[in-house]
N, C-alpha and C positions, 0 to 999 in steps of 0.2 A: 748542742749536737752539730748544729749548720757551723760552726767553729770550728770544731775538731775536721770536720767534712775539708774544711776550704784549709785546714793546716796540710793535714796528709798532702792533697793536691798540689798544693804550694809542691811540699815535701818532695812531693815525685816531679814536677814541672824539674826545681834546682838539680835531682840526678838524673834525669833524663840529659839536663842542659850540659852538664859536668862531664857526663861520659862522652856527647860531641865535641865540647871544648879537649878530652882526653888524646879520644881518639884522634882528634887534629895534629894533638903536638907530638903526639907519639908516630902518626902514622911513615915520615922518613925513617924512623929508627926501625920498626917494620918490615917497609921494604927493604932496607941494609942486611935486617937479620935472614930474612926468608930468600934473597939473592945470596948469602950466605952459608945460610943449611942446605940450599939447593946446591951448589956447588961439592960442597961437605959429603950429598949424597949421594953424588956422580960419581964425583972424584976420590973419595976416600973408602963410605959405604960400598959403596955396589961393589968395588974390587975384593974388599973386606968377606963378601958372599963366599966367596969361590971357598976358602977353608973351612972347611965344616966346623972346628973350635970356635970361630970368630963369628958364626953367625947369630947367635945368642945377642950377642953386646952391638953389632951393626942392625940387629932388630930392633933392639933398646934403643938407640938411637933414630932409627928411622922413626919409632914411635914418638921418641921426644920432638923431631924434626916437625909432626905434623903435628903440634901446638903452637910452632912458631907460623907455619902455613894457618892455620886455622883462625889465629889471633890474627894475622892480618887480614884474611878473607872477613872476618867478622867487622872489624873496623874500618875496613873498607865499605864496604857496606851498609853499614851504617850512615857513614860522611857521605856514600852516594845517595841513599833513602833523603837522608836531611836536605841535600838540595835540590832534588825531584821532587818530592812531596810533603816534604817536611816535618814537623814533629811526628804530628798527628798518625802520619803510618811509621814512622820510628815506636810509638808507643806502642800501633795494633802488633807490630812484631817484636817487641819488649815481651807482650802479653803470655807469646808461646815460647816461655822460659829463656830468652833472649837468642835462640835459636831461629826464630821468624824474620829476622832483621834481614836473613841471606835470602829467604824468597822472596821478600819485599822488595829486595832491590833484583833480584831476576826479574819479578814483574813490571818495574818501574824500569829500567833498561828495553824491557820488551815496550810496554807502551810509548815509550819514547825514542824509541828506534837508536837508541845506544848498542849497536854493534858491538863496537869495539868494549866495550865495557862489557857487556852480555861474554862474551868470548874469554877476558879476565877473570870474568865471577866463575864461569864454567870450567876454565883451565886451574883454577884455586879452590875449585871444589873435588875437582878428582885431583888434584895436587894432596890435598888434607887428606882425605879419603883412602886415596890409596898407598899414601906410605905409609898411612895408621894401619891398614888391612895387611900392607907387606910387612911392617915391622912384627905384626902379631903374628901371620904365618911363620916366620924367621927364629922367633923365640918360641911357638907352640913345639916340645917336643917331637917330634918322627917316632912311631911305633918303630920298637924295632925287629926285624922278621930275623925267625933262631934259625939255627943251622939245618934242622930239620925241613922245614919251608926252604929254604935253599934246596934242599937237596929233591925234595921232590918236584918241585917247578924245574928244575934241570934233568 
C-alpha cells in the first residue's frame, strides 16, 4: 500500500513538474497569440458588431478569443506561483480543479508587493472574463418585440 502511496506521489510530483516545464516553453507563443486575438478584437470584431447579421459569428469569435486570454492568464500564473512560492502552492491551487492557480498567484503578487504583475493578472482577468460574457451576450438571441408592442409604446 505505502508503494502504491509513493507511486501516485511520484506520479503527480512529474505532472505537476511537466505542466511548469509546458508552460515555460509555451508561454512566448501565448503572448504572440493573446497580442493577436486582442488586436483581432479591436480591429476586426468590434467593427464587425455594428451589423446585426455579423454579430452572431463576432460573438463566436470573441468567445473563442477568451480561451486564448485565459490560457495564457492561466499559465502565467502558474510560472508566477512556481517562482514566488513554489510547487507547494502550485499544487494547493491545482487542488481547486486547476482554476486556483490564478488566485494563488493574485495572493502571491499581493504579498510580495508585485504591482506590476498584480495589475497583469487583473487586466487578464477581465480581459478573459469579459469578452467570454460579451461574446455570449453577442450570440444570445434578442427577443424580438411584434408589431403590436410597437405600436402601442408609440
Amino acid at each position: 500500500m505505502l508503494v502504491v502511496l509513493a507511486v501516485v506521489l511520484l506520479l503527480i510530483a512529474l505532472f505537476i513538474r511537466g505542466m511548469v516545464w509546458v508552460s515555460d516553453k509555451a508561454m512566448p507563443w501565448l503572448v504572440w497569440a493573446s497580442a493577436i486575438a486582442l488586436l483581432i478584437c479591436i480591429f476586426i470584431l468590434l467593427p464587425l458588431c455594428i451589423f446585426r447579421k455579423a454579430r452572431p459569428i463576432a460573438g463566436a469569435a470573441y468567445y473563442g478569443a477568451s480561451y486564448v486570454f485565459g490560457l495564457m492568464l492561466w499559465a502565467y500564473s502558474c510560472l508566477f506561483t512556481v517562482s514566488t512560492w513554489g510547487y507547494g502552492a502550485l499544487a494547493i491551487g491545482l487542488i481547486f480543479l486547476g482554476v486556483g492557480v490564478v488566485p494563488i498567484a493574485v495572493l502571491s503578487s499581493i504579498f510580495h508587493a508585485e504591482w506590476v504583475v498584480l495589475a497583469e493578472l487583473v487586466v487578464s482577468i477581465i480581459l478573459t472574463f469579459g469578452t467570454r460574457i460579451f461574446g455570449l451576450w453577442l450570440t444570445t438571441p434578442k427577443p424580438q418585440r411584434s408589431e403590436e408592442e410597437v405600436l402601442i409604446d408609440t
